[in-house]
C-alpha positions in Angstrom: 0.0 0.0 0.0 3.1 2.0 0.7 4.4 1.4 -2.2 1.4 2.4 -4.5 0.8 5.7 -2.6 4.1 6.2 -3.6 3.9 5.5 -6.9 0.9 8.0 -7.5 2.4 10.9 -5.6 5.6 10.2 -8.1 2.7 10.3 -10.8 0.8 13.2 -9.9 4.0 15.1 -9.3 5.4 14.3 -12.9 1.8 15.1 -14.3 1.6 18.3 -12.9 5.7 19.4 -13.7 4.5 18.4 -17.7 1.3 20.6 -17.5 3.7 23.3 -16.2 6.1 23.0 -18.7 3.7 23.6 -21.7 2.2 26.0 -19.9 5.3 28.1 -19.5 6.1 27.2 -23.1 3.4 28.3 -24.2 3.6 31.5 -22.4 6.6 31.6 -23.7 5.6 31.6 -27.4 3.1 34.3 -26.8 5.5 37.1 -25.1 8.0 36.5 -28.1 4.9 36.6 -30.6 3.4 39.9 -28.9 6.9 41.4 -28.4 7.9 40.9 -32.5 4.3 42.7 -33.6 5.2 45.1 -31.4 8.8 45.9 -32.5 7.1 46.2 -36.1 4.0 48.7 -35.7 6.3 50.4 -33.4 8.6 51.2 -36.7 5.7 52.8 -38.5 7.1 56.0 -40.2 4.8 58.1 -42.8 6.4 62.2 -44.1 4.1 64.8 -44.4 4.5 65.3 -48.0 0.8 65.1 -49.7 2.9 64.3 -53.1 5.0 61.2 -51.2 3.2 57.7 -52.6 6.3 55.4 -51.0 5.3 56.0 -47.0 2.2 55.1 -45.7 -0.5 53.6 -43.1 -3.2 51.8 -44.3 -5.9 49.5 -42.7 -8.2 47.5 -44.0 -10.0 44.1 -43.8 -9.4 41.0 -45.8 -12.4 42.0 -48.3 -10.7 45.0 -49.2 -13.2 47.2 -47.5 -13.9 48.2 -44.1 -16.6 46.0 -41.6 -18.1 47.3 -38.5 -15.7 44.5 -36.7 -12.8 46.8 -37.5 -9.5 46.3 -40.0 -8.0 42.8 -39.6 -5.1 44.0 -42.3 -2.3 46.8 -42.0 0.3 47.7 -44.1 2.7 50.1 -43.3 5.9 51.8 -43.9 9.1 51.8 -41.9 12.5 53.0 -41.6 14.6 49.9 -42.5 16.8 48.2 -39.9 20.3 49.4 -40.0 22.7 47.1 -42.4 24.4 44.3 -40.5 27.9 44.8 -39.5 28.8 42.1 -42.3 27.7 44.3 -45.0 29.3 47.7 -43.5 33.0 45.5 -43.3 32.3 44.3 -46.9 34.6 45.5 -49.4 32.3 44.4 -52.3 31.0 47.6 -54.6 26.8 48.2 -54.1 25.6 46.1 -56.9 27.6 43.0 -56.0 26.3 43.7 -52.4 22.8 44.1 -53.2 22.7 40.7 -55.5 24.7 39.3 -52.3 22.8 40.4 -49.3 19.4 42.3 -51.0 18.2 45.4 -50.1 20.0 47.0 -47.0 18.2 49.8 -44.7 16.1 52.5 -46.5 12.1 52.2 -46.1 10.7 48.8 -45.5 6.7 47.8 -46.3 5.3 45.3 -43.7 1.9 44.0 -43.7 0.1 41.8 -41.2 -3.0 40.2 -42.0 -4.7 36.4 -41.2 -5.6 37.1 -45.4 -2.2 35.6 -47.1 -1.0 37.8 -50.6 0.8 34.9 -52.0 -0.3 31.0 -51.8 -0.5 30.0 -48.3 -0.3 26.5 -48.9 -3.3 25.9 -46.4 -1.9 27.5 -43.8 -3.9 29.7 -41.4 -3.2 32.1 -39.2 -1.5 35.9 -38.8 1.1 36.4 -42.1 3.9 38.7 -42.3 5.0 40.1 -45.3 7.9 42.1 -45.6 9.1 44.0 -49.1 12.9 46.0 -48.8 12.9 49.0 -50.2 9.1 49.1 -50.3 7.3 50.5 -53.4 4.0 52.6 -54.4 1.9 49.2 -54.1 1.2 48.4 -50.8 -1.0 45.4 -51.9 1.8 42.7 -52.8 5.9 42.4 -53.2 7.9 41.1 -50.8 8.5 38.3 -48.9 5.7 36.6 -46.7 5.9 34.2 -44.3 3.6 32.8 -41.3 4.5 34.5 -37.8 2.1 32.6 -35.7 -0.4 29.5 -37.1 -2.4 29.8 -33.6 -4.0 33.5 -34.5 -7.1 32.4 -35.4 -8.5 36.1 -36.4 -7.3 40.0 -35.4 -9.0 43.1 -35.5 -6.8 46.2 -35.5 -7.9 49.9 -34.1 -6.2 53.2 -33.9 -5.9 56.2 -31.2 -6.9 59.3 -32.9 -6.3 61.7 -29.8 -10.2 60.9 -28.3 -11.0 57.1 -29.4 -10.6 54.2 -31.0 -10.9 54.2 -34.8 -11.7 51.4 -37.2 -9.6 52.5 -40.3 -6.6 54.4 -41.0 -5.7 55.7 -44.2 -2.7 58.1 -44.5 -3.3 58.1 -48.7 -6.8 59.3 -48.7 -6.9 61.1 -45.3 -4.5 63.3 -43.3 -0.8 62.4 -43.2 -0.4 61.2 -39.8 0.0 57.8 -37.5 -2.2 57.0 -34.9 -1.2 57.4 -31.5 -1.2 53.6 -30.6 -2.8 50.7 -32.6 -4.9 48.2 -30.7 -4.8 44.5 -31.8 -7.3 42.5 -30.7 -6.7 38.6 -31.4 -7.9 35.3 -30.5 -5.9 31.9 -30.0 -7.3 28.5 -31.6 -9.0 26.6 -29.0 -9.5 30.2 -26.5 -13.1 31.8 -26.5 -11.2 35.0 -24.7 -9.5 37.8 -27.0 -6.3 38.6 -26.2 -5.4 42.4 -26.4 -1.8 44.0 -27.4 -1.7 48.0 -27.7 1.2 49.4 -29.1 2.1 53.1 -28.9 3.8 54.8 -32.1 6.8 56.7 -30.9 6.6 58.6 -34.4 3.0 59.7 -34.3 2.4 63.5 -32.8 -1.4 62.3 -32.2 -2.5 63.5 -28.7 -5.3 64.4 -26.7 -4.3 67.8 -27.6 -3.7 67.4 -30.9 -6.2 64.7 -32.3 -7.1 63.6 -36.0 -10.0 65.2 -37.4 -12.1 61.7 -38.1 -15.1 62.9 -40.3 -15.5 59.9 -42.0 -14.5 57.4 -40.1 -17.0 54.9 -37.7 -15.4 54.3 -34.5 -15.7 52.5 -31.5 -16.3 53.1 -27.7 -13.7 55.5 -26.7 -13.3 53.4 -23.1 -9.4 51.8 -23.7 -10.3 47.6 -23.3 
């Protein structure tokens, strides 16, 4: 009898180190997921010029339009990450280093969107797509790849200085980024939405100095 109270304690304890294990993994998974979206929106960069068509801040859903539920695409522009330390040793002359390496720093496209551009093969979930030096077309080019197969759906929102609003548009509206983009996302398998806001070091949106939204349906202004 000893011996099989033993044995269970031994069991249980095992049972329960296991369940902690993929718990922390998968805790794990999650911070390194929310900590690489946020290290991307928080490189959003537009100018002011109305006659600049190669910066910009778009949001949309994966019909092209915008639904009541919000955007569940962005793309936007970015200043590029500084050339690795490789390519500022490298004696090579620019062309041989661009066919070598690609594109190095300048303004970078990324999108994010649970709608792939390319062939996704049947895979689901949140894509990135990533285009150095990014063009006029903010629809396709690039590179895309799956950054996490468990998103099952987003919805993105934006800070205008007094609430949350559904779309952005920096080519058809007013030249400036939100103050702080919301992301609103569920897991497979989770009924509960997980929440991420990001704050835009680059905006100058405040509660001073809103966006004029005349257009634009919004939300609840109370922050989730």
């Amino acid at each position: 009898m000893i011996m099989t109270g033993l044995i269970r304690v031994t069991l249980v304890g095992l049972d329960y180190n296991q369940r902690a294990v993929t718990r922390q993994s998968s805790w794990d998974k999650q911070i390194e997921f929310e900590s690489t979206v946020r290290r991307l929106i928080q490189r959003a960069r537009v100018t002011d010029s109305t006659t600049d068509t190669f910066t910009y801040f778009i949001a949309s859903n994966q019909s092209g339009g915008l639904s009541s539920s919000g955007a569940d695409t962005i793309v936007l522009t970015a200043q590029g990450d500084a050339p690795p330390s490789y390519v500022l040793n490298s004696t090579d002359d620019f062309e041989t280093i661009n066919r070598k390496y690609g594109p190095q720093g300048g303004t970078e496209e990324i999108g994010l969107s649970t709608t792939a551009v390319g062939d996704a093969g049947g895979k689901t979930g949140l894509f990135l797509r990533r285009q150095r030096p990014g063009d006029a077309t903010s629809t396709s080019g690039g590179y895309e790849e799956l950054l996490d197969s468990d998103v099952h759906d987003v919805t993105f929102e934006f800070w205008d200085g007094t609430q949350w609003a559904q779309s952005w548009d920096t080519t058809t509206g007013q030249r400036r980024l939100p103050a702080a983009v919301r992301m609103t996302y569920t897991l497979n398998g989770e009924d509960t939405s997980r929440i991420l806001t990001v704050q835009l070091p680059l905006s100058d949106v405040t509660s001073s100095n809103p966006l004029s939204q005349t257009s634009t349906t919004t939300t609840g202004g109370a922050t989730r």
